[in-house]
N, C-alpha and C positions, 0 to 999 in steps of 0.2 A: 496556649498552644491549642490551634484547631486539630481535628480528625483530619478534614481534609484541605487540602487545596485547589479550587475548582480554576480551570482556564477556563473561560467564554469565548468562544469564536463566534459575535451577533453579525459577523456576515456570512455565515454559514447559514447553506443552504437560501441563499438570497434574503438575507436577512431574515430566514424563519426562523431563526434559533434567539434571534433577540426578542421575538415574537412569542417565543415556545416560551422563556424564563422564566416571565411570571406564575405562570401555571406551575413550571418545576420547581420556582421556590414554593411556593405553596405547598410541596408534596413535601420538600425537604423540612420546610419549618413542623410540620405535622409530624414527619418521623423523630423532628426531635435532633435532627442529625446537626452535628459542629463543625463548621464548617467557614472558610472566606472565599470570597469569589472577587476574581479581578476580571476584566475585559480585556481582549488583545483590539491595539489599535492601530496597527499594521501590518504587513507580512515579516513575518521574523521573530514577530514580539511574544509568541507562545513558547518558543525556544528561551528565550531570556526569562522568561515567567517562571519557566518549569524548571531549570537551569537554577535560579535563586532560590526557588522555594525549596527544594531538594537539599540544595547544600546548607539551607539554615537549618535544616534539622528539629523543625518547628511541626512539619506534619506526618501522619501517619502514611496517605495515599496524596499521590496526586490525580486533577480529574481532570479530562478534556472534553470538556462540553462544545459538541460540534459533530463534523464530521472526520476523512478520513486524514483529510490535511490538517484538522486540528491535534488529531491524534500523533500525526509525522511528528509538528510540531510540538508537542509536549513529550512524545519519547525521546527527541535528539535533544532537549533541557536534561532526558534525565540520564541517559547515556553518558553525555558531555560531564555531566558533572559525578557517573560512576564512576570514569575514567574504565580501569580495565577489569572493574566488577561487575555484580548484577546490582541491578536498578532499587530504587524505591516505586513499593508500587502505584500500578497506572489503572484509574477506572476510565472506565468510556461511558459518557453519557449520550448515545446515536443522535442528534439532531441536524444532521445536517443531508447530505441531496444524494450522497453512495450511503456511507457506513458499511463498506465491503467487508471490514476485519472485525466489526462488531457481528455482522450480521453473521459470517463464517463461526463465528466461535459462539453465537446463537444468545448474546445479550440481548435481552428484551429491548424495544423500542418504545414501549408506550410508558410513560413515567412513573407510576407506580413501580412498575416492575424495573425498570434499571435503578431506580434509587435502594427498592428491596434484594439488587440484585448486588447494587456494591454494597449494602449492610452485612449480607451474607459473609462476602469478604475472601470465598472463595479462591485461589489464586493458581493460578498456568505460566509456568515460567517458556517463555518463549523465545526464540533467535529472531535475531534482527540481520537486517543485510547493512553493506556501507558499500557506497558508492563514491570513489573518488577521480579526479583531473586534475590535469593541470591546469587546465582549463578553466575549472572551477571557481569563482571569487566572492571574495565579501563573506558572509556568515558562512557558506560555502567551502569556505578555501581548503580544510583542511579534510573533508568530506561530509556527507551526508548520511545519513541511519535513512532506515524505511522498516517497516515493522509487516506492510502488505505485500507490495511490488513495487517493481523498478521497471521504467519503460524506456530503452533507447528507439531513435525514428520516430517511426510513423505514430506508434500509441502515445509519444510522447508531443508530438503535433495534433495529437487531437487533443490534448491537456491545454495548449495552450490555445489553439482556438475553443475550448469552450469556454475561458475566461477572459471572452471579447463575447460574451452571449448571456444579455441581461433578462429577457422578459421572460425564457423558459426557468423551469426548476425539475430537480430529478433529472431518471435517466433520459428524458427528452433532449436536453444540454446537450449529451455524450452521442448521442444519434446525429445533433444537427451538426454538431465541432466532426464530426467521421466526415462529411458530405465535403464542409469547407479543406479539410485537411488533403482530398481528395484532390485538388487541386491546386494544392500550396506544397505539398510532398514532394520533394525526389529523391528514388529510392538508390543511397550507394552502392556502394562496392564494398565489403563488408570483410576484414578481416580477424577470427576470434578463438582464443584460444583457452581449452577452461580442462584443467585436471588430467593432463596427458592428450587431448585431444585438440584437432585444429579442422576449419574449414573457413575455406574464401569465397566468396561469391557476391551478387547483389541482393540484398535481402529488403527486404518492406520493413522490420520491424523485429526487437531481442525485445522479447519480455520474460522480465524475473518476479516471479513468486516466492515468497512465504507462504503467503494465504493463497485463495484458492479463486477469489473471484477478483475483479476489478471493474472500474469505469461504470459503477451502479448494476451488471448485471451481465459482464463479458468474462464467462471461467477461464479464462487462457490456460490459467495452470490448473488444470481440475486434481492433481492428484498431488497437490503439495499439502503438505502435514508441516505446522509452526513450529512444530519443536522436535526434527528427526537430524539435528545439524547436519543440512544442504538445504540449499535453495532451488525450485525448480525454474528451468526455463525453457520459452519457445522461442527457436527461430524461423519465420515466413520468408521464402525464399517472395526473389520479385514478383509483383505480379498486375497485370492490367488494372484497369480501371471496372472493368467489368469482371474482371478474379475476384478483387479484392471486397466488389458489391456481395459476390456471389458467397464467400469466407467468412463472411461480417458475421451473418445469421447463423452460423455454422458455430459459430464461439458462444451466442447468448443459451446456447444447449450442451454445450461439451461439445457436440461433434465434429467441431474442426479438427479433432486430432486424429479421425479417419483423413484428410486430407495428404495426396502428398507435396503441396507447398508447406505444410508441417513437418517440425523434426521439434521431439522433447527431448530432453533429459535433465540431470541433475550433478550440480557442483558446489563446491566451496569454494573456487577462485577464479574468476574468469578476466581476462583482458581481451578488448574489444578495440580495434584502430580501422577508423571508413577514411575514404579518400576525400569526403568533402565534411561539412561540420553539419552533427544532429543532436535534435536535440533533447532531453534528456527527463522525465519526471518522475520523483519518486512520493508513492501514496498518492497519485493525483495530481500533486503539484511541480509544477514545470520549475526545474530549479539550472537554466541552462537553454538556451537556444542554439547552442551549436558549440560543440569540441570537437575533436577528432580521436583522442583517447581518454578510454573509460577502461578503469578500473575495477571491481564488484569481488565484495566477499561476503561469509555468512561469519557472524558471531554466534557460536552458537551459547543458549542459556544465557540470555542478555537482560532480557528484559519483563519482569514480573509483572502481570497485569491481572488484572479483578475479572476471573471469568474460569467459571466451576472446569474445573481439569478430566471429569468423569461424564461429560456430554459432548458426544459425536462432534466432530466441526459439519457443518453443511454443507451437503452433498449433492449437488447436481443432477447428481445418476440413482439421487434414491434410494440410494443402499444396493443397486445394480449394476457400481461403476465396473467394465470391463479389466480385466488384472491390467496391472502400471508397467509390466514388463512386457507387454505386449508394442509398448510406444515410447518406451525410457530408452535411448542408446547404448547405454551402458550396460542395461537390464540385456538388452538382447544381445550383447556382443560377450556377456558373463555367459547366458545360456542360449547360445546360436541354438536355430530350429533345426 
């Protein structure tokens, strides 16, 4: 019986992570640590990984070496096989091209320190979201976990063109897939309804947080907390071609949420139905080119992961973020001005 379980994701971050290994076994073997390591050799195959290793009961943690879609993938292995428990826990080893939810809960990146970081052992139990359709197929079918965010639309067309973009790495990807998506997007007619409340109209784009940042370096939800069970979300109402340039830069700061083609706030169940099919990624990864209905809830207390519970998640604003009820819907319809 090893300590741990490591998933490898060697195409993360363009293959850096198969690059990064040898180095990080070298740290591992040094600390001493017990541990097997398998490779994922497809899309899907971290789910099954983490999925098995969980239910043998063989290890202590599981790890997902990679990035933030390795991570997707080894928390819906471990969900799947809690059923309607909490998880066995999950380390993140950061080696891939975001690591938005490592990076938010402030796990070290450089090897030393995330190896010394899961020894520690430290643990944050967190909520997970699920995303479900009918739409939905294949490993899919019966829905999908997300541990960071969930993007319907447009955030979710930039998911999928940047994984038709070989020669960049990092958040350059996520800039160049916005440019193409820009002209492959059409924004519906949007109807959404989440916790007593409802609006219709044509929106760009519903994004759902856990975490706080996405897409290597876009806060959309800058004031979501992982474990307050609710999830936060933005919705972008339509907007030109030249709105949407002008909004872009406005997110990699927080301050899109002074805008008013922004509306926040925060739920535990939303149902989403557009007049034409969008499509759909959760943690980054496109799992969906087109449905018409989406489903989305929070679990909350779902999922145990290796990352010290008594350090601030990462903040944007610095420690200067603006109160959340200033720009939460609910917040200001509790205490109208």
């Amino acid at each position: 019986m090893a300590d741990y379980f490591l998933v490898l994701n060697p195409y993360a971050d363009r293959w850096g992570a198969d690059k990064t290994w040898p180095r990080l076994e070298a740290v591992l073997r040094a600390r001493r640590v017990d541990y097997e390591v398998v490779r994922t050799e497809e899309p899907g195959h971290g789910i099954a990984l983490a999925y098995e290793a969980a239910r043998s009961g063989r290890y202590g943690a599981i790890v997902a070496v990679g990035g933030d879609g390795t991570v997707n993938e080894v928390a819906n292995g471990l969900c799947r096989a809690a059923t309607n428990g909490t998880t066995l826990p999950m380390g993140i080893f950061p080696v891939g091209s975001g690591n938005d939810l490592a990076e938010v809960l402030r796990i070290p990146h450089d090897l030393e320190g995330m190896v010394d970081h899961l020894l520690q052992d430290r643990r944050r139990l967190l909520d997970a979201g699920l995303v479900q359709s009918p739409g939905l197929a294949g490993v899919n079918r019966e829905g999908r976990y997300f541990m960071n965010n969930c993007g319907i639309g447009f955030e979710a067309q930039v998911s999928l063109e940047s994984r038709k973009i070989s020669r960049l790495r990092g958040f350059l990807i996520y800039l160049v897939a916005v440019f193409r998506a820009l002209y492959r997007y059409v924004q519906p007619r949007v109807r959404v309804r989440w916790d007593g409340k409802a609006r219709e109209e044509r929106m760009l784009l519903i994004t759902v947080g856990n975490g706080r940042r996405t897409g290597g370096g876009f806060w959309l939800t800058p004031f979501a907390e992982v474990d307050d069970g609710q999830l936060d979300v933005g919705f972008a109402k339509a907007l030109s071609r030249p709105g949407i340039l002008r909004l872009l830069p406005k997110a990699i700061k927080g301050e899109h949420i002074y805008d008013p083609a922004i509306l926040l706030d925060r739920f535990r169940h939303m149902v989403v139905q557009t007049d034409v099919p969008v499509p759909i990624h959760t943690d980054g990864e496109p799992i969906t080119a087109g449905v018409r209905e989406i489903e989305v809830q929070v679990l909350p207390g779902k999922v145990w992961v290796v990352a010290d519970p008594d350090v601030p998640l990462l903040d944007v604003f610095q420690g200067h973020a603006p109160p959340s009820e200033q720009f939460l819907l609910s917040s200001r319809e509790a205490h109208p001005s």
